[in-house]
N, C-alpha and C positions, 0 to 999 in steps of 0.2 A: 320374638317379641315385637310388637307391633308399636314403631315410633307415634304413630297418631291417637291411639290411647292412653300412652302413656302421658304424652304435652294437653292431653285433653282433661285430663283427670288434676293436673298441674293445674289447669287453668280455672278450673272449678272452686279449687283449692286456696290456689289466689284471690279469685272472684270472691266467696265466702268472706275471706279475714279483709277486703276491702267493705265488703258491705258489714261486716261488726263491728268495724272503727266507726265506719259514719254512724250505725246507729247508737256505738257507745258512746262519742260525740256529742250526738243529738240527747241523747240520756242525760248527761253531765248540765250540756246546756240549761235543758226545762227544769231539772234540779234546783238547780244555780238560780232559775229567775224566779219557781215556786216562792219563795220566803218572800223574795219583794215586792210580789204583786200581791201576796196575801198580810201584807201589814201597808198596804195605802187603804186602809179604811176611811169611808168621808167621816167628815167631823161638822155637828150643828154646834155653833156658839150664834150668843146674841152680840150683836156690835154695840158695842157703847162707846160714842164717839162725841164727837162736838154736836150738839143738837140746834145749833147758828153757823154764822158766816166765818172762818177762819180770818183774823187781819192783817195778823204777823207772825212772822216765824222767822228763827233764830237758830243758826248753823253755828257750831264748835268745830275745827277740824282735831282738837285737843283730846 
């Protein structure tokens, strides 16, 4: 039995189940951020505000 096919075959092996982590990783992540970037919809409202000069204003820390 040939020691270099065999740690070769191991290695592969290895290699495989690190790269399905990351991409199940990567899977989870885009998951995860899908929902949040699909409910930041813009929003039109009209401003109704003061249509003059502000003169005073009044703080409560209550």
């Amino acid at each position: 039995m040939d020691c270099s096919k065999n740690s070769n075959g191991i290695a592969k092996v290895l290699l495989m189940k690190r790269i399905f982590r990351i991409l199940f990783v990567f899977a989870v992540i885009v998951a995860g951020l899908c929902p949040a970037i699909a409910a930041e919809k813009p929003e039109i409202f009209v401003q109704l505000g003061h249509s003059g000069s502000v003169k005073t204003v009044a703080f409560s820390p209550v």
